[in-house]
N, CA, C and O atoms as CSV, one atom per row, in Angstrom:
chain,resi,resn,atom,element,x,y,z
A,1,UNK,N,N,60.912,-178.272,-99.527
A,1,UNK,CA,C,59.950,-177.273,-99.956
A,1,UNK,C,C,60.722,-176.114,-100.588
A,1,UNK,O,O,61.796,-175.879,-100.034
A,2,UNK,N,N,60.315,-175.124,-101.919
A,2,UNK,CA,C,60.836,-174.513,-102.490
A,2,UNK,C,C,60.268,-173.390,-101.365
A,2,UNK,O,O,59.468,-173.377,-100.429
A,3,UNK,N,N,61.236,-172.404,-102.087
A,3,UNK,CA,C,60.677,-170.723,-101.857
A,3,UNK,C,C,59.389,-170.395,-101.995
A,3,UNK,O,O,58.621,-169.872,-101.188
A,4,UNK,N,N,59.171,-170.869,-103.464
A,4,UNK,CA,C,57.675,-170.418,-103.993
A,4,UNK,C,C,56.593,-170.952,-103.033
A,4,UNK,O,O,55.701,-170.323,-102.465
A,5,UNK,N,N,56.971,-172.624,-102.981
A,5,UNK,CA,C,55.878,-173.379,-102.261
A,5,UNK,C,C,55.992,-172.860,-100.691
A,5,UNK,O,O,55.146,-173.173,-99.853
A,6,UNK,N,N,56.961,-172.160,-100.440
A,6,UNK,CA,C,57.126,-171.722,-98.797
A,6,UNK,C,C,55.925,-170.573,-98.829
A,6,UNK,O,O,55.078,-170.449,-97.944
A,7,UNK,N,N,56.007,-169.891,-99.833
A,7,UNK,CA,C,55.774,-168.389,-99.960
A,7,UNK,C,C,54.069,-168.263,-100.058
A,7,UNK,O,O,53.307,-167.468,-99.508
A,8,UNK,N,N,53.825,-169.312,-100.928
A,8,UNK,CA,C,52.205,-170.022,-101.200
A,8,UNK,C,C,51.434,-170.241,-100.390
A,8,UNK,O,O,50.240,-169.981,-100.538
A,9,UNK,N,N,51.999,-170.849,-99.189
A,9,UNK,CA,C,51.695,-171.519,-97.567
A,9,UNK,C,C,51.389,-170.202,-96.642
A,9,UNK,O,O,50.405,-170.136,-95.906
A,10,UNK,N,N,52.331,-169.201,-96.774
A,10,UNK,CA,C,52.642,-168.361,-96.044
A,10,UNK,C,C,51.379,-167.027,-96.188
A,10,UNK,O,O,50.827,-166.386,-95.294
A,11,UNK,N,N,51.223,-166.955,-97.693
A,11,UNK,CA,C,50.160,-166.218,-98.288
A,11,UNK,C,C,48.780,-166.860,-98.156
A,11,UNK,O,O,47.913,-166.052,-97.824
A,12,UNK,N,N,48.366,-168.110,-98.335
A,12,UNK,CA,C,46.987,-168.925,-97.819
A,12,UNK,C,C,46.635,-168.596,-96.198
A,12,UNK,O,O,45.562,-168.169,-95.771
A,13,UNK,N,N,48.056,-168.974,-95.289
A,13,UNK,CA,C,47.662,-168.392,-94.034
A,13,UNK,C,C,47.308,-167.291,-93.708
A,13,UNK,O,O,46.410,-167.035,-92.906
A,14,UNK,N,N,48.156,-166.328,-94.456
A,14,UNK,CA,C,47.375,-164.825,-94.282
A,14,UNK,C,C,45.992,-164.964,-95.159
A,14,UNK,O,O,45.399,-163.943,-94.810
A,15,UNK,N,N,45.605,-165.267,-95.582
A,15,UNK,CA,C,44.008,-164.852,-96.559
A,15,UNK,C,C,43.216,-165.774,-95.508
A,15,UNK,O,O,42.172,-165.198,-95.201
A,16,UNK,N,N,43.352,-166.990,-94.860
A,16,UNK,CA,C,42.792,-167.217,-93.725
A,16,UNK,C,C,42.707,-166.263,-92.743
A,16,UNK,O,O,41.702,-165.950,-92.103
A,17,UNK,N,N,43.766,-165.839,-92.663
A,17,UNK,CA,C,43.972,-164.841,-91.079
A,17,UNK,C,C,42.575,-163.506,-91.271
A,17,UNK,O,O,41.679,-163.043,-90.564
A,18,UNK,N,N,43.151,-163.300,-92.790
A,18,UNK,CA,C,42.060,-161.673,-92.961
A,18,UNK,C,C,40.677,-162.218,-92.864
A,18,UNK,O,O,39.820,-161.428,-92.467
A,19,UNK,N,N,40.250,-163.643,-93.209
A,19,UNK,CA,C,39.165,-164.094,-93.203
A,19,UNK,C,C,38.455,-163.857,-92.147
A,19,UNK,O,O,37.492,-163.107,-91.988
A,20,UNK,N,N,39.146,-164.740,-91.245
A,20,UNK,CA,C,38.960,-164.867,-89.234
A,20,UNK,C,C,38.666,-163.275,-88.961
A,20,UNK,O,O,37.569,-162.974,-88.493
A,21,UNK,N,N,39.594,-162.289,-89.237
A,21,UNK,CA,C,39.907,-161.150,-89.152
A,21,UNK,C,C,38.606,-160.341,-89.592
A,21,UNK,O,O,38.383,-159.331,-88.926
A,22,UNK,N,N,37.820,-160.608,-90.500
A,22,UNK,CA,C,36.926,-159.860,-90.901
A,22,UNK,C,C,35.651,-160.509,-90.571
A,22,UNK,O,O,34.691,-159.740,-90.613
A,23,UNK,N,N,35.381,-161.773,-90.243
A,23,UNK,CA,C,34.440,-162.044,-89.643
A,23,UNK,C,C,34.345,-161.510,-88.230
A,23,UNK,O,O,33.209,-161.476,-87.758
A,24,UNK,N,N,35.371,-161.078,-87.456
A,24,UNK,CA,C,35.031,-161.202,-85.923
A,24,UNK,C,C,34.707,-159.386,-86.072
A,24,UNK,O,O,33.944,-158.856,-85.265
A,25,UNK,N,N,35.273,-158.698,-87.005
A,25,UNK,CA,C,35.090,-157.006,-87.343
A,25,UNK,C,C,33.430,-157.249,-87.606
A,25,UNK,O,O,32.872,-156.381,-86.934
A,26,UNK,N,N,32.750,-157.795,-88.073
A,26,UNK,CA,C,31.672,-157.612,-88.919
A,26,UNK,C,C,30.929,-158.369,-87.175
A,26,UNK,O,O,30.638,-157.449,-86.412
A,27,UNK,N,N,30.789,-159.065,-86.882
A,27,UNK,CA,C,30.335,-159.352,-85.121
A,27,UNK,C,C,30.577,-158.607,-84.801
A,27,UNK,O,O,29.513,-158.086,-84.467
A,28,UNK,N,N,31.711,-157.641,-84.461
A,28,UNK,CA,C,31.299,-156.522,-83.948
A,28,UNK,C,C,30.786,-155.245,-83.951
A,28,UNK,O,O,30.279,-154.509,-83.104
A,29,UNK,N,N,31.165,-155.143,-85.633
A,29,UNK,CA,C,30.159,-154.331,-86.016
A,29,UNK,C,C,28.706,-154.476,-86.015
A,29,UNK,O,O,28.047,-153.447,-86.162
A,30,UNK,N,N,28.125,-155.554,-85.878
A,30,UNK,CA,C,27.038,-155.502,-85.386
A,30,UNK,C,C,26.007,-155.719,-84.426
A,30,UNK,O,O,24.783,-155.677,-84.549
A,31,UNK,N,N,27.059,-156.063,-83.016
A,31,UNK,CA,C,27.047,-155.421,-81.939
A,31,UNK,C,C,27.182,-154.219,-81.199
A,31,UNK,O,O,26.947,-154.109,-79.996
A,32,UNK,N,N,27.609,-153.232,-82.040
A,32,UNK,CA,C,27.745,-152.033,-82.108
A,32,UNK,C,C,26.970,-151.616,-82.573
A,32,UNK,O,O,26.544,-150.646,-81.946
A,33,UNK,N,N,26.410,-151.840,-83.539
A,33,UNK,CA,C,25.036,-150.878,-84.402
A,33,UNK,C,C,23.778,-151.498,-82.747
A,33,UNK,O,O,23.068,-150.738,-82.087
A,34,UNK,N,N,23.877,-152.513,-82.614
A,34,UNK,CA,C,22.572,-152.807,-82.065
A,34,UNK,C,C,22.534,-152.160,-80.545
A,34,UNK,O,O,21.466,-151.893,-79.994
A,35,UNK,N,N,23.763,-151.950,-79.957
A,35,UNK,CA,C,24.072,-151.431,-78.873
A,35,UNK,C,C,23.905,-149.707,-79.096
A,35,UNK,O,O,23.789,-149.055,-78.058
A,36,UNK,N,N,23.895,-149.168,-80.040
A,36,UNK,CA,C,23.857,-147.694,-80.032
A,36,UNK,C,C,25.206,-146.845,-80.428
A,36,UNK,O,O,25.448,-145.662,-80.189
A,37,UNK,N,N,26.105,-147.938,-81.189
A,37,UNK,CA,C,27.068,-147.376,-81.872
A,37,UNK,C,C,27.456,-147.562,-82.852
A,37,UNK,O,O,28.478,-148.226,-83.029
A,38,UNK,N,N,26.494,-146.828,-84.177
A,38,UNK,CA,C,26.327,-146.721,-85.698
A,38,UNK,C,C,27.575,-146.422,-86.097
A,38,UNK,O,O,28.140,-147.093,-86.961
A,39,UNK,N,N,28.149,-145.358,-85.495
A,39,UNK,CA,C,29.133,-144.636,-85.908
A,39,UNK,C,C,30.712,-145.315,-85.513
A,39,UNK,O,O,31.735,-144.813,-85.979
A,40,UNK,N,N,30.735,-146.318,-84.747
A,40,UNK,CA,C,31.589,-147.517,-84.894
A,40,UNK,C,C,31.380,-148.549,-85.551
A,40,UNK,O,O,32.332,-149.303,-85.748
A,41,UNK,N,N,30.297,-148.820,-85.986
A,41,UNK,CA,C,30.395,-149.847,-86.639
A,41,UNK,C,C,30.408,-149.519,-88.173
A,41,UNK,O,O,30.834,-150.350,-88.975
A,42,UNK,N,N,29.945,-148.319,-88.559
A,42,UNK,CA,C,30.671,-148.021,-89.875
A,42,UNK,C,C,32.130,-147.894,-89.860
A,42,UNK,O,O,32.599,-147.881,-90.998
A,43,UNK,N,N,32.749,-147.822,-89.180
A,43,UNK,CA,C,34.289,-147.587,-89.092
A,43,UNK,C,C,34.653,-149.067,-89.482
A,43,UNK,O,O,35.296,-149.392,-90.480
A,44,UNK,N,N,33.950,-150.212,-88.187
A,44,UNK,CA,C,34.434,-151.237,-88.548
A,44,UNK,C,C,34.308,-151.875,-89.823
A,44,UNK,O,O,34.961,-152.724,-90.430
A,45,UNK,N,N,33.344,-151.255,-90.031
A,45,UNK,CA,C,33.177,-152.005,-91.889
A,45,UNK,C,C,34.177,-151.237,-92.392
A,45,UNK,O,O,35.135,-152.002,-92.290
A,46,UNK,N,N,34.612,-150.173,-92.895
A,46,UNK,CA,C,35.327,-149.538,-93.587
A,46,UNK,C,C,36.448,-150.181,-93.518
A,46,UNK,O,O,37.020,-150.413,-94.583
A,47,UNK,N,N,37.180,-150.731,-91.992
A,47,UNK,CA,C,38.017,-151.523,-91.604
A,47,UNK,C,C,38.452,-152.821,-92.962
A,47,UNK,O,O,39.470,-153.193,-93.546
A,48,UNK,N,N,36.965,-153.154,-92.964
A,48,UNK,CA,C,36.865,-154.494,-93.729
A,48,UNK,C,C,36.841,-154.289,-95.122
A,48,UNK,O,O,36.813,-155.402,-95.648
A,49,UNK,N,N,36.839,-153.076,-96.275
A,49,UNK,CA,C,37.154,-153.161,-97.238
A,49,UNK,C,C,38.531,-152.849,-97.579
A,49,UNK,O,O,38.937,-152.724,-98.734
A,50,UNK,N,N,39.319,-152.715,-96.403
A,50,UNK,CA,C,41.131,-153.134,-96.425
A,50,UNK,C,C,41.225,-154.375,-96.266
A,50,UNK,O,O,41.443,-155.012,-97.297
A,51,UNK,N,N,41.142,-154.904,-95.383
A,51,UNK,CA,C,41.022,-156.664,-95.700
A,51,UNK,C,C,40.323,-157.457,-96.804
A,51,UNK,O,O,40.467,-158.664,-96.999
A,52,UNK,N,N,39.637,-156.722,-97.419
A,52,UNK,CA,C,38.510,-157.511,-98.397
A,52,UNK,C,C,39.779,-156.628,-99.883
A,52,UNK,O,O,39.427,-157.253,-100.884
A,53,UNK,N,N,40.407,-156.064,-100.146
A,53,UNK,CA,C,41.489,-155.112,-100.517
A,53,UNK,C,C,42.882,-156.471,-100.993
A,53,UNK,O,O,43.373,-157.006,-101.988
A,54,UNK,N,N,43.000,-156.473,-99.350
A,54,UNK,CA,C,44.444,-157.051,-98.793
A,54,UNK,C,C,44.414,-158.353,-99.445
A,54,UNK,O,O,45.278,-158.654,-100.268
A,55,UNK,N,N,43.221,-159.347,-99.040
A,55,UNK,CA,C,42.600,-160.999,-99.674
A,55,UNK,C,C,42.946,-160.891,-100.913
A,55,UNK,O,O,43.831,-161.668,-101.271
A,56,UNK,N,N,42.305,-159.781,-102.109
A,56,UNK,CA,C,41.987,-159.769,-103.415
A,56,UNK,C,C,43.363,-160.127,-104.021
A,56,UNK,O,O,43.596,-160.938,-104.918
A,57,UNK,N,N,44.328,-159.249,-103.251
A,57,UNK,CA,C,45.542,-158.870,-104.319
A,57,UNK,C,C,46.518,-160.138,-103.395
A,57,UNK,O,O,47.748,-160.080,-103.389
A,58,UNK,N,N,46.029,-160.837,-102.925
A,58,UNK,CA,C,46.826,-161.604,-102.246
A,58,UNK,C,C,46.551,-162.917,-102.916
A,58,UNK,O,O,47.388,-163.818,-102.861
A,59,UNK,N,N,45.331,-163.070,-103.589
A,59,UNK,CA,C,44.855,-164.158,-104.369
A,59,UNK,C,C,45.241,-164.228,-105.612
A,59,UNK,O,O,45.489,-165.170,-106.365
A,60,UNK,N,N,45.257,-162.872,-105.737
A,60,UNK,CA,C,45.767,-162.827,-107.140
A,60,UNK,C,C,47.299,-163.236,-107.308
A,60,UNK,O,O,47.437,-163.801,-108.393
A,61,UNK,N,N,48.131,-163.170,-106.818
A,61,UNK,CA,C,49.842,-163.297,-106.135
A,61,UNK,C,C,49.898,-164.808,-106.268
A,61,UNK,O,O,50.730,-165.458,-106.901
A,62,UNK,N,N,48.591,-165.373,-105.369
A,62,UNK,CA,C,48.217,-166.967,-105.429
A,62,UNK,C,C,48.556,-167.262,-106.880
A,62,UNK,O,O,49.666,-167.544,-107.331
A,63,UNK,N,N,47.640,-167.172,-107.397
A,63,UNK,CA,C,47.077,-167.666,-108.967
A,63,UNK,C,C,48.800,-167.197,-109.879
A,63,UNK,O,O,49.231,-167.934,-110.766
A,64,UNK,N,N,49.483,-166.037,-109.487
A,64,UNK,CA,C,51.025,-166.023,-110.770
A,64,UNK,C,C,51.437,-166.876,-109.566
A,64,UNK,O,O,52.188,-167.607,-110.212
A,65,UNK,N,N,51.534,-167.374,-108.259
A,65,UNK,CA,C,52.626,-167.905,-107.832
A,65,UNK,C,C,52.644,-169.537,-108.107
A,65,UNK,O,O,53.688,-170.190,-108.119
A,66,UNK,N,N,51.712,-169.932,-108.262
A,66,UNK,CA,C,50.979,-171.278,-108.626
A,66,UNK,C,C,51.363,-171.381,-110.296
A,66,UNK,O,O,51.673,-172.483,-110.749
A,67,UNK,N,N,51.338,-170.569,-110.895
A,67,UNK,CA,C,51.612,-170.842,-112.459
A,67,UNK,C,C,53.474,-170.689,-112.581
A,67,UNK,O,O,54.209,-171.115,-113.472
A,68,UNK,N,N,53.820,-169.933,-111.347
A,68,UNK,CA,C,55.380,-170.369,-111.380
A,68,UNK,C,C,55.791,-171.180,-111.437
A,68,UNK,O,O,56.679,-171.536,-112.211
A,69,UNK,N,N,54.934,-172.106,-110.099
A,69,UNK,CA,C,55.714,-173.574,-109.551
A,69,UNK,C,C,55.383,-174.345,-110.593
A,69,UNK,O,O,56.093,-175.266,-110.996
A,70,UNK,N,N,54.081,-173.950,-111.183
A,70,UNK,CA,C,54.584,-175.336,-112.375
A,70,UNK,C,C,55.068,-175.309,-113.343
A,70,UNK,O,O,54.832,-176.159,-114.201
A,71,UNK,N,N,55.902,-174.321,-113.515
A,71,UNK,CA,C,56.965,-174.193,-115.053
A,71,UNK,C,C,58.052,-175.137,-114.659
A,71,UNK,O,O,58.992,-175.350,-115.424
């Protein structure tokens, strides 16, 4: 396995991870709104447009690192 293809693997697992990561924020954010804490669960969303942030530019990294490996 190259660098690149190491590096590819390594970056898919993280955009999984933020995935997992932002689904279980958004469950709790809305266990929190329904429980009587609005004002945490806007936090937790806010949380989630750093991960929704973090994914974007991490996909994008995908897409030049993928046009590396096949030169």
């Amino acid at each position: 396995m190259t660098a690149v293809q190491m590096l590819q693997r390594l970056m898919v697992a993280q955009v999984k991870s933020n995935h997992a990561l932002g689904a279980a924020i958004e469950e709790l954010a809305l266990w929190a709104e329904q429980n009587g804490g609005a004002q945490a669960a806007r936090n937790a969303r806010d949380a989630l447009s750093a991960l929704d942030d973090s994914s974007e530019l991490i996909g994008h990294c995908l897409e030049e690192l993928g046009k590396e490996a096949s030169r």
